[in-house]
Structure formats: structure tokens, C-alpha cells
N, C-alpha and C positions, 0 to 999 in steps of 0.2 A: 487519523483516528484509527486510528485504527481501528484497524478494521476487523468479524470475525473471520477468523483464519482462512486465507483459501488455500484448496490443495493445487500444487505446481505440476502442472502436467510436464512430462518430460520427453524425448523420442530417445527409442533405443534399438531403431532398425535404420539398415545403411536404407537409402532412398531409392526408391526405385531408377532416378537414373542416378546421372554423378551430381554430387553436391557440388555447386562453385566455391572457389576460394574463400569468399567473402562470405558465405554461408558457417564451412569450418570453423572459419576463425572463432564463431561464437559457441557454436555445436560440436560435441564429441564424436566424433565417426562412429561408435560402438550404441549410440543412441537410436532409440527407434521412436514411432509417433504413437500416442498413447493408443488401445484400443477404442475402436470408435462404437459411441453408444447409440441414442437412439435422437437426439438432437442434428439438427440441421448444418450441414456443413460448415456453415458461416458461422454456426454458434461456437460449433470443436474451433474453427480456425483463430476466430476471435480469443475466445480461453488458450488456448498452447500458447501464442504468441503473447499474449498478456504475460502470460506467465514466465515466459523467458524474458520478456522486458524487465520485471517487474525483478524477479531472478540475477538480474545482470548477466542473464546468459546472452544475452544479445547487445553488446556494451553500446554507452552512447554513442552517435558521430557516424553510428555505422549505416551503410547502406543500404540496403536488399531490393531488388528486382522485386516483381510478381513473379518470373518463373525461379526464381531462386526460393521462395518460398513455397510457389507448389510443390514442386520438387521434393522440398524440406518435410512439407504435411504430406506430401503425397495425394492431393484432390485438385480439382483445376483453378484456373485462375480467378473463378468469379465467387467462390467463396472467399477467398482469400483477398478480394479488391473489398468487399465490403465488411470485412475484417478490418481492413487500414483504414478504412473510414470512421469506423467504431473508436480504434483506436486514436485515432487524429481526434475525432470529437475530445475525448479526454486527456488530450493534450500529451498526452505518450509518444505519438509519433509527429512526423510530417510528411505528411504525401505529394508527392511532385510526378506531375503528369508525364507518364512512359518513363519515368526513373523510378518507379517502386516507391518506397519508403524509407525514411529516415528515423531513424532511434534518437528524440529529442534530447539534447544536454540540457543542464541545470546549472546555471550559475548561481552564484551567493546570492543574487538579487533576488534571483526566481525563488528559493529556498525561505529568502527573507518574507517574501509578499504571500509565497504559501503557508506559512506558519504565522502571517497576521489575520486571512484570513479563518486560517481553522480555529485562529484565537476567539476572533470574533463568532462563527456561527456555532461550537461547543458549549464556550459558555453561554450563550441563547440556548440552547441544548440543556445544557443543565437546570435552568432556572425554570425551562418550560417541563423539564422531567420532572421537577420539587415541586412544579403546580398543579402537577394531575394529583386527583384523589385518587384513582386505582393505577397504579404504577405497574401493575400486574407482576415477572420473575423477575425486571429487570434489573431490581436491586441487590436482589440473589443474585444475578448475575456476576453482578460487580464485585461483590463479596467474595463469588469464587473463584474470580480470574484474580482478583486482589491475591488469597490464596497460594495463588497457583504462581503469579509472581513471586512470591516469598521465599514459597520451595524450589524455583529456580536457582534463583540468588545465590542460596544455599549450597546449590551443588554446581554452584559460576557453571549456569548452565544460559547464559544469552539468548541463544536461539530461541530457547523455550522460555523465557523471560519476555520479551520480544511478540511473540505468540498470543500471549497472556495478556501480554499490554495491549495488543488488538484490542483483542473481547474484548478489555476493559469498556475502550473506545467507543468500541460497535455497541453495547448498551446499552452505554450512556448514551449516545445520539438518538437511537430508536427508543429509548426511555420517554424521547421529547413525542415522540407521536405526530412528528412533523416531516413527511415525505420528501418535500424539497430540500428542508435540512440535509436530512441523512444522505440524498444524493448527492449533494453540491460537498459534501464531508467526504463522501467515499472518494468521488475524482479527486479533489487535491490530495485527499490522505494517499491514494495511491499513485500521484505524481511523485510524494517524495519518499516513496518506497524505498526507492533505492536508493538512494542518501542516507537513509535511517539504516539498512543495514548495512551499506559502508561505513560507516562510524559509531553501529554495535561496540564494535571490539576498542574504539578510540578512546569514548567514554570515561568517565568515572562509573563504579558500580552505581546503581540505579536506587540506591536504601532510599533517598529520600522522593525521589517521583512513588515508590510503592506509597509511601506514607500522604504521599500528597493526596492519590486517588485516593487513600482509607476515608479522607477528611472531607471529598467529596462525595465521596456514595451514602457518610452519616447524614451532612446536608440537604441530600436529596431524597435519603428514608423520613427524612424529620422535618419534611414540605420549608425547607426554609432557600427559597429560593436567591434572596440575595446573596446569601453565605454561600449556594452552591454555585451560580456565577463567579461572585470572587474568588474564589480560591481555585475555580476553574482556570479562570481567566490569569492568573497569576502563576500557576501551574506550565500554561504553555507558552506563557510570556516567557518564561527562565527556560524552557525546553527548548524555544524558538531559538534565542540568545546562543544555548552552549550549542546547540549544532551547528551554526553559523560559526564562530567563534573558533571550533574545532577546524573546518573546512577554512578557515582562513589561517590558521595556525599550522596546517597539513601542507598546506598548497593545493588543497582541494578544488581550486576556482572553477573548473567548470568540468561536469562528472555525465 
């Protein structure tokens, strides 16, 4: 579901010691680590590394130590241990005791079973958004990430297509007013992150998903909840399908 947009934190200083090999591979040597605010170590360490999984800057398969990633952020091991934890809960990584971390792959199955789930708790998502009386901006919302799709489109501009489709997402789920929803949406949405922009560019242009959302955000201004399930529901069902499809047509099998 996208999700509303996060900002990708990046580094763009060499590290204060040497980076290992295994480190490079994913990381630009001209990269430093973002400036650090006023959040807790663990939080900065959790966010960069999300962000470079989620980025593909840290590609699957791949390994990393805890000192290869201190290193990387520059702070000691024990934010960064409970960083990999955060991220293991969300299934992003997997952690292996005194090996660091591993950057989980996705195979066609995995792909397949996360896009039946978001099938399933969106459209509950939409139906429970069509059944609130006060739906508060969220349908504005929709309207203007719909919008802001269109004028992508226009200028084949994906990335910022992409973007947009987020928001779409992130609305409509928070529209439903259901906390464990929107949780259990955001972890798989951001499993298949990076799937979704690997096959950005593979796609067909995206005219008819913009049209698809138009027809569920009228649904859910016009409380008509079974309409905005189905057409949810059918929406990610053909979403699920071409990206699958795509990665099996690619040789995509496992990313």
C-alpha cells in the first residue's frame, strides 16, 4: 500500500574506519550518513538501513556483519543490533547469531502470498473507510494523490507516479480507522517494496489502476461499502497477477 512517502535517508561520508567489501558493494564510497537528529540511535540506525533495503541499495542475498554496519552509520554495535531486530520483525532481514544480517530475497511465492494478503486487509480497509460517517480529509486525500498520479503519467514520470500511488494507499487504509490494519498493510506493503520498483519500469503505463483508484475513492465518499471492497478487491487482485507475471516473464524468480 502503499504507503505515504518516506524520505530515503542516504550516507555521503567515507566512514570513519575502512568499509568492508561487502559493505561497498551496496554503498557508494562518496556517501556519507545522514545528519543525525535528535531521535535515538536505534531509531537513525533502524530508518538508514530500512531505507537502503527498501532502496535496493543493500541488494538481496547480501550479508553484513554488525561491525560492517557500524562502521557504515558510524555509531556502535548496540543500536545497530536492535535495528536488525526491528527489521527481522518485518521480515526485511534475517539475523543470524555472530553473522550480522541478511538482506531477505522474495521469491514469486513470497510476492504471490503478499499481494493476497494486502488483497484481503485493503479491501476490509475500504469498506470499513465507506462506513465511517466522518471520514475526516482522507478522501481528499485520495483525490489528490489520484491527481498527482495523472500528472505523472503525463510527464512518464514513474517515480513520481509511484509516489503518489503510495498516498493513494496510505489513505485509504487510515481512512479505515483500524490500527492493526494499517500496521499489518504497511509491513507487507514494505516487503514488496522493492519488487514494486523493480518492475516500475517493466510495466505497462499505469492509465487504468489511476482509473481504478478514481472508482474507489467515489465509493467510499458515497458510504457505499460493498462497491468500495469490490472494486478494491479486484483492483489488487489484477495488480497481484501482472507483477507476478512480469517477474516470471523476466526471470525474476528470486530478487
Amino acid at each position: 500500500m502503499p504507503a505515504s512517502p518516506r524520505t530515503r535517508s542516504g550516507v555521503t561520508a567515507e566512514p570513519r574506519q575502512k568499509t568492508p567489501r561487502a559493505v561497498t558493494t551496496a554503498v557508494k564510497a562518496s556517501e556519507k550518513p545522514a545528519p543525525r537528529g535528535r531521535a535515538p540511535f536505534s531509531e537513525q540506525a533502524y530508518q538508514d538501513l530500512r531505507a537502503r533495503i527498501l532502496d535496493n541499495r543493500m541488494p538481496s542475498g547480501e550479508q553484513f556483519t554488525e561491525e560492517q554496519l557500524a562502521a557504515l552509520l558510524e555509531m556502535s554495535r548496540t543500536p545497530v543490533r536492535e535495528a536488525m531486530l526491528r527489521l527481522e520483525k518485518e521480515g526485511l532481514v534475517e539475523v543470524r547469531p555472530r553473522h550480522g544480517m541478511r538482506i531477505r530475497p522474495l521469491s514469486v511465492n513470497d510476492v504471490r502470498e503478499i499481494y493476497e494478503v494486502l488483497t484481503g486487509l485493503e479491501s476490509t480497509a475500504a469498506a470499513l473507510a465507506a462506513q465511517r460517517e466522518d471520514q475526516g480529509d482522507y478522501v481528499q486525500q485520495m483525490r489528490s494523490a489520484i491527481k498527482d498520479m495523472d500528472k505523472a503519467l503525463k510527464r512518464d514520470d514513474r517515480r513520481s507516479w509511484a509516489a503518489a500511488d503510495e498516498r493513494f494507499h496510505t489513505a485509504l487504509v487510515e481512512a479505515a480507522g483500524n490500527a492493526r490494519i494499517s500496521e499489518l498493510v504497511q509491513t507487507f506493503f514494505d516487503q514488496s517494496h522493492r519488487v514494486r520498483m523493480l518492475t516500475l519500469f517493466l510495466r505497462p503505463m499505469p492509465i487504468n489502476s489511476n482509473r481504478d483508484h478514481e472508482a474507489v475513492a467515489e465509493a467510499v465518499a458515497s458510504h457505499d461499502a460493498k462497491r468500495a471492497r469490490e472494486l478494491h478487491h479486484g483492483h489488487r487482485e489484477r495488480s497481484g497477477k501482472m507483477l507476478v507475471d512480469l517477474l516470471i516473464r523476466h526471470g525474476l524468480t528470486r530478487i
